[in-house]
C-alpha positions as CSV (number, residue, x, y, z in Angstrom):
1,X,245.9,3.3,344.2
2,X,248.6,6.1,343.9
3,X,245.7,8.8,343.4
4,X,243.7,7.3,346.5
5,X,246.7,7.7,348.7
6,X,247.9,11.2,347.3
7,X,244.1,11.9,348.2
8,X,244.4,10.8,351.5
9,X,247.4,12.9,352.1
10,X,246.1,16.2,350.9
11,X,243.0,15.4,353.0
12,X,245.6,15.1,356.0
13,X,247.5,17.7,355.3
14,X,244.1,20.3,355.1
15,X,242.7,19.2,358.0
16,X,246.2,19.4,359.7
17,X,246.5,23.2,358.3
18,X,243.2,24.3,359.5
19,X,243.5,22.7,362.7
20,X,247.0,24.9,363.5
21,X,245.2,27.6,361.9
22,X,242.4,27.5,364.3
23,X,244.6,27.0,367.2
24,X,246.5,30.1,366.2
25,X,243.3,31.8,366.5
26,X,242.3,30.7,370.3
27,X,245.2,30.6,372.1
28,X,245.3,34.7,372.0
29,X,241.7,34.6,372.9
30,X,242.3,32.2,375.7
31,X,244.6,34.5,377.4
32,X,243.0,37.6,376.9
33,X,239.7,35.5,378.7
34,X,242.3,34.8,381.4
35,X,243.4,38.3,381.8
36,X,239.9,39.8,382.2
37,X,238.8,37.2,384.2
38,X,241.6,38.1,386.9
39,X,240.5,41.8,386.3
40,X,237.0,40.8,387.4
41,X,237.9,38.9,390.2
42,X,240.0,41.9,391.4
43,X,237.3,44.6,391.2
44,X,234.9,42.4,392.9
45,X,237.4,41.7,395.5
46,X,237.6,45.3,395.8
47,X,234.2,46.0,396.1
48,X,233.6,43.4,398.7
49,X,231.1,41.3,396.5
50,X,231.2,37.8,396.6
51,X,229.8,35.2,394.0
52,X,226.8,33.6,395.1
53,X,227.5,30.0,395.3
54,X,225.7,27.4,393.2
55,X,222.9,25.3,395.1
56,X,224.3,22.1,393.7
57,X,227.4,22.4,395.0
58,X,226.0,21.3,398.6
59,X,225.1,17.9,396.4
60,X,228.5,18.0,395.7
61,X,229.7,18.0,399.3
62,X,227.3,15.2,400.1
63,X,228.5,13.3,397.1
64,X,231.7,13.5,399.0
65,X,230.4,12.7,402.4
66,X,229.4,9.1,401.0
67,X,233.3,8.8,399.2
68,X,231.6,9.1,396.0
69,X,234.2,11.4,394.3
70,X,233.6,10.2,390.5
71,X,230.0,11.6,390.9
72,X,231.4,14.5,392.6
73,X,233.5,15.5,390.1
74,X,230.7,15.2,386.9
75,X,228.0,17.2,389.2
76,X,230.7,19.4,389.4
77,X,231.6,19.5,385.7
78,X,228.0,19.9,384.7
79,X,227.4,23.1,387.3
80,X,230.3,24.9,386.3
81,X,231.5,23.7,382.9
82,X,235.0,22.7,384.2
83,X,237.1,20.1,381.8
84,X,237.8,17.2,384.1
85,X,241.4,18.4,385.2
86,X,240.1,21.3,386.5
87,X,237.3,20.0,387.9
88,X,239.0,17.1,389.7
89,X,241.3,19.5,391.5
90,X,238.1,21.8,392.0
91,X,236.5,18.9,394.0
92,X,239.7,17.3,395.8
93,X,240.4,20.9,397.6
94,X,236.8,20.8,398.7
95,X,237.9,17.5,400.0
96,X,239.9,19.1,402.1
């Protein structure tokens, strides 16, 4: 029984390690994404170009005509790849 649980918590304790490790690793990444993303938005903003919005967003406006903002919000997700945070605010300023 005592090796099964010392098992166990080595097992933990990896995964727990390579989960922090792996964190470490994305975090930078996730901000450095952020930062050229703003970069982008500025030159286009600069150059007067203006992404061409997806057709399904209209089916996400007449989702919200009928009050059906759950459905809103997973069109929503699946069009842009948004997490559902992001995506629920997306669709509640369209609201607006």
């Amino acid at each position: 029984m005592d090796t099964t649980f010392t098992a166990l918590a080595v097992l933990v304790l990896a995964v727990a390690v390579l989960a922090s490790s792996l964190d470490r690793r994305t975090k930078p990444l996730e901000r450095r994404m952020a930062r050229l993303e703003q970069k982008v938005d500025l030159l286009m903003a600069h150059l007067g170009v203006e992404e061409p919005e997806d057709p399904r967003m209209a089916e996400i406006d007449a989702l919200l005509a009928e009050k059906k903002t759950v459905a809103a919000i997973k069109v929503y997700r699946e069009v842009t790849g948004a997490g559902l945070v992001e995506a629920k605010e997306a669709v509640e300023r369209r609201m607006r």
